[in-house]
C-alpha positions in Angstrom: 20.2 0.3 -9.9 16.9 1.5 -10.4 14.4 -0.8 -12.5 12.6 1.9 -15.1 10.3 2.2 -16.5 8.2 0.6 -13.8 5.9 -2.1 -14.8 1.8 -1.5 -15.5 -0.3 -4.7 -14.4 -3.6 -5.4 -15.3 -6.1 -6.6 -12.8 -8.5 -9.4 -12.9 -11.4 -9.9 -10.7 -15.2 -11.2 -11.6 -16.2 -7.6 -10.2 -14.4 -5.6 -12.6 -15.8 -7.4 -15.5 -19.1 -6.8 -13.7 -18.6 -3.3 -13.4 -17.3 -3.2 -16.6 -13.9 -1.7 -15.6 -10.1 -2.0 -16.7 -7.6 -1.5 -13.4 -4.6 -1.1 -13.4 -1.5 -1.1 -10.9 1.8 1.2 -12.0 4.2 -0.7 -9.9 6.8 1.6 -8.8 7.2 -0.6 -5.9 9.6 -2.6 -8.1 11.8 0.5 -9.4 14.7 0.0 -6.2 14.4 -2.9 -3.1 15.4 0.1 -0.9 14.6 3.3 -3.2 10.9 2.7 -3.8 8.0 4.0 -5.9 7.7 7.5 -5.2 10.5 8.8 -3.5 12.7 7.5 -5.9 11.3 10.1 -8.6 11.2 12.7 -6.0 15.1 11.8 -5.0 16.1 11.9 -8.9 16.8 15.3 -9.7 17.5 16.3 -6.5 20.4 14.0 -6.2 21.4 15.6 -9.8 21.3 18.9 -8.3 23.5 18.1 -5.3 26.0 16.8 -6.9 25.9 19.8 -9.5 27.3 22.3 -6.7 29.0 20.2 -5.2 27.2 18.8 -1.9 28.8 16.4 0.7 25.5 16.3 2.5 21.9 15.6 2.2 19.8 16.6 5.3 15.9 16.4 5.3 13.0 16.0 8.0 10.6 13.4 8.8 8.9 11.5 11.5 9.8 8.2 13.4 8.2 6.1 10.3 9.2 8.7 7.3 9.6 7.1 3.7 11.5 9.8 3.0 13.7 9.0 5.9 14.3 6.1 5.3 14.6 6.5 1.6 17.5 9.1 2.0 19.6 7.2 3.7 19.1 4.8 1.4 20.1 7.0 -1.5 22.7 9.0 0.6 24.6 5.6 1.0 24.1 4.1 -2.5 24.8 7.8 -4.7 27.7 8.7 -1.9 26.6 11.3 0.2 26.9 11.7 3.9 23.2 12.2 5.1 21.7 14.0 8.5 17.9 13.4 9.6 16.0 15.7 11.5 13.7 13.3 13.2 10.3 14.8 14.8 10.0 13.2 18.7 12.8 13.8 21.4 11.9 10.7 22.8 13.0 8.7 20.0 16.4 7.2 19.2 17.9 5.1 16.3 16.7 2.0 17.9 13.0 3.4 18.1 12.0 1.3 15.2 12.5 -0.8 11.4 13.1 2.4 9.7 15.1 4.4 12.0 17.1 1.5 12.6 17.9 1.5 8.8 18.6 4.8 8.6 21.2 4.7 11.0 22.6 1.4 9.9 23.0 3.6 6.4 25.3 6.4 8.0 22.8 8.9 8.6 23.0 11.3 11.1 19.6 11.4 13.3 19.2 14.6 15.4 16.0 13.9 17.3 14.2 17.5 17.9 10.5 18.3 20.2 7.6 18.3 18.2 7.4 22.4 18.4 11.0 23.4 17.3 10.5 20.2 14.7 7.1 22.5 13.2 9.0 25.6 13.1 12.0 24.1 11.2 9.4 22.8 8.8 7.7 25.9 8.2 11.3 27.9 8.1 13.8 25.5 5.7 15.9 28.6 5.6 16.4 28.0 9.0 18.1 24.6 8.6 19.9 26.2 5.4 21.5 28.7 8.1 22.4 26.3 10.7 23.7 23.5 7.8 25.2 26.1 5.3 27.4 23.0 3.7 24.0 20.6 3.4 21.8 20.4 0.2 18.4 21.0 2.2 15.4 18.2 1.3 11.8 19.2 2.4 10.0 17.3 4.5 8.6 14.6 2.3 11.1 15.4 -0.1 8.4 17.5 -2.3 9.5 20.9 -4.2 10.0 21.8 -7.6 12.6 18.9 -8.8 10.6 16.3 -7.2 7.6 17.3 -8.9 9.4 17.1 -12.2 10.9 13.8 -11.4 6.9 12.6 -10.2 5.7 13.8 -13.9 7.9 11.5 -15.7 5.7 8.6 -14.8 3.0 9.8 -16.8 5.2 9.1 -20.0 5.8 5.3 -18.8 2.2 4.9 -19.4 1.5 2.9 -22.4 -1.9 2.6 -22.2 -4.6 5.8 -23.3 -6.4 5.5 -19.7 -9.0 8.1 -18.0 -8.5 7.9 -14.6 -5.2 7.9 -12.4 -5.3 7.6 -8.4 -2.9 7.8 -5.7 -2.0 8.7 -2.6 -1.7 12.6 -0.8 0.8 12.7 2.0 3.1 16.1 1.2 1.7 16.5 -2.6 4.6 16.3 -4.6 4.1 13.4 -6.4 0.1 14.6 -6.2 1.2 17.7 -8.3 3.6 15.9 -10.7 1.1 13.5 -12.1 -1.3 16.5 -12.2 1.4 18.2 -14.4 1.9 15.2 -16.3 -1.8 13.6 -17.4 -3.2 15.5 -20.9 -6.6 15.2 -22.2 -9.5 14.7 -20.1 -7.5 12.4 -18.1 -8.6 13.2 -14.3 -6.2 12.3 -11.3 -8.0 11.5 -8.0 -5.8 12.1 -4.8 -6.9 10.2 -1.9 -6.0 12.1 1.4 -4.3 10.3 4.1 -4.5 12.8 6.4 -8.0 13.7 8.7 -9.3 16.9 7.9 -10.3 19.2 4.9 -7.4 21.7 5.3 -5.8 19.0 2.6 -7.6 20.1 -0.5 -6.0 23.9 0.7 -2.7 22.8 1.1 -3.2 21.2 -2.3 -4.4 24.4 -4.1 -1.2 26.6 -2.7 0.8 23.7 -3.8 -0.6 23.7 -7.2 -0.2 27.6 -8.0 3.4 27.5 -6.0 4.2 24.4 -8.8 2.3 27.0 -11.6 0.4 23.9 -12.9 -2.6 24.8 -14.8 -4.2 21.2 -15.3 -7.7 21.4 -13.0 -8.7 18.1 -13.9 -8.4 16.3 -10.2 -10.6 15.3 -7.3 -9.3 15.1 -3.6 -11.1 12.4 -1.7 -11.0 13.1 1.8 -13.2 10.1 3.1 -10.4 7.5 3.1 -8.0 9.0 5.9 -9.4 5.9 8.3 -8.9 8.3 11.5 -5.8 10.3 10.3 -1.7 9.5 9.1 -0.6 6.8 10.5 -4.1 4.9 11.7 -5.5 2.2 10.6 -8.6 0.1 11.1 -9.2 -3.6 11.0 -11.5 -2.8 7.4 -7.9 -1.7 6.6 -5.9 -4.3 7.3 -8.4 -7.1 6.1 -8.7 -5.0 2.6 -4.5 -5.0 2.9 -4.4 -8.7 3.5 -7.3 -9.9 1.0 -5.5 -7.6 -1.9 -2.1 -9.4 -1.2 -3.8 -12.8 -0.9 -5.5 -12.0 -4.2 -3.1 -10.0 -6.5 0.0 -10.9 -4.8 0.4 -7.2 -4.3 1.4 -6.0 -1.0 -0.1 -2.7 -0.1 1.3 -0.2 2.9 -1.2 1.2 5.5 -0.5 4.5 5.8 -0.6 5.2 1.7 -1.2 3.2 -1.6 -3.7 0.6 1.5 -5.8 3.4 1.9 -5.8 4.8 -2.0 -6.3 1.4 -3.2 -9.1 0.8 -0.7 -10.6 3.8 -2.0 -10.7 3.2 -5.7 -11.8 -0.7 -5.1 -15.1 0.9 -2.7 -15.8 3.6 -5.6 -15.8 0.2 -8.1 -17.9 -1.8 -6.0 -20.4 1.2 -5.3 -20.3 2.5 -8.3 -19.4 5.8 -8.8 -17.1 5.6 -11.8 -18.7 5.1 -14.9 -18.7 1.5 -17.4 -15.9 1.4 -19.8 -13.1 3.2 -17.6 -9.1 2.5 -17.5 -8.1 3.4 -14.2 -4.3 3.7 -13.2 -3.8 2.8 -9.2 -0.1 4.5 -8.4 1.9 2.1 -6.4 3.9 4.9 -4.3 6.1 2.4 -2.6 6.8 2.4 1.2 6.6 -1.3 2.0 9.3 -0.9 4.3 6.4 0.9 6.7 4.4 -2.8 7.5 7.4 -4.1 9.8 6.6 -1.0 12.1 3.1 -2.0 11.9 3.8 -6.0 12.7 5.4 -4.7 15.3 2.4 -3.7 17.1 0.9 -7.3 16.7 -1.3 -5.5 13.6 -0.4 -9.1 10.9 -0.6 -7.4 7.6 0.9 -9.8 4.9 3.9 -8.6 3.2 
């Protein structure tokens, strides 16, 4: 069962007094143990959907350490849908790692693919439509139309009148549903996870694909620390502090590197005195065992 509406905690820390700032953390990290944050809005209306034309099957794409993967299977297992997972690397297998191990332990079908025919299915979802005519088809990342609408929802959970809301930017669904979502003057700053400026592009299709008018954003692009997926010691020591100090754990390949983000714009300040600020928890915490793994010691 999912735990809505998620809950809003308030921050406390001598440097936000100093800085004169009110922070905030939206916890959907709390909503489901194995349905978390974002990708259980994402999932919502999807799932709704499916089961409106009658779909058996869910099949969507990811990589070796997908949320969305893993999330999926999750769902697929809990709502009562069979589920298939085409999984970017040939090399892989189910026993690859924490979240492909889960997936498969949920009854999903992984079909490991090369990294080129795995871009081209990507690109060409009618593709998979052809080849799985039975399956209700889930983007990689789980982002189009319905899980945009399910993302904007949030926004309504919000009691508070705040200015500023950040998060994460892996696909940009839940990116674009917040955008949708905030009114006012209220600004939304994305926080890329990805290296490279091609992000604030893919952003700007997305947003005219979605037909949302709202230009009241910022895409910071300085935050990636060397690209999906990578990490630096600043990282992980910023991961470990925020746990030891808000009992909050954080994931390194999203909501470590937003929060790290908003906290250095505090400290340096580039936000003005007198702000509420919204930090999105997107979830993911299933992604640190894969990181432990590797001897990296991020506190969960």
């Amino acid at each position: 069962m999912a735990h809505l509406p998620s809950p809003l905690e308030e921050l406390r820390h001598p440097i936000l007094d100093e800085k004169c700032i009110q922070l905030f953390v939206k916890r959907d990290d709390l909503i489901h143990e194995e349905i978390m944050g974002n990708k259980w809005r994402k999932l919502k209306y999807n799932l709704e959907e499916a089961k409106k034309i009658g779909a058996s099957t869910l099949l969507t794409l990811g990589g070796a350490y997908s949320n969305h993967i893993y999330a999926t299977a999750a769902a697929g297992a809990e709502f009562g849908f069979n589920t298939i997972g085409v999984i970017r690397g040939d090399e892989l297998n189910s026993d690859s790692n924490e979240t492909l191990q889960f997936a498969s332990e949920k009854g999903m079908e992984l079909e490991f693919v090369d990294r080129k025919n795995y871009s081209e299915l990507r690109k060409n979802p009618e593709k998979l439509q052809r080849d799985y005519p039975d399956c209700y088809i889930l983007p990689e990342g789980g982002t189009n139309e319905l899980a945009v609408q399910g993302c904007k929802g949030l926004i309504d959970e919000i009691a508070i009148d705040f200015d500023v809301i950040a998060l994460p930017i892996g696909t940009g669904g839940t990116f674009c549903g917040v955008l949708d979502g905030v009114t006012g003057s209220q600004n939304v700053i994305g926080v890329s996870t990805l290296k490279g400026d091609f992000v604030l592009e893919e952003m700007e299709k997305l947003i005219t694909r979605f037909k949302i008018t709202n230009r009241n954003f910022t895409i910071n692009s300085d935050f990636h620390f060397g690209g999906y997926g990578k990490t630096t010691q600043e990282l992980i020591d910023f991961i470990n502090w925020f746990k030891e100090t808000f009992s909050i754990s954080l994931d390194p390949i999203y909501t470590g590197k937003s929060f790290f983000a908003v906290w250095n714009m505090i400290n340096s300040d580039k936000f003005e005195k007198n702000l509420k600020i919204v930090l999105l928890h997107t979830g993911g915490l299933q992604g640190i065992l894969g990181f432990n793994r590797k001897n990296i010691n991020i506190i969960q």
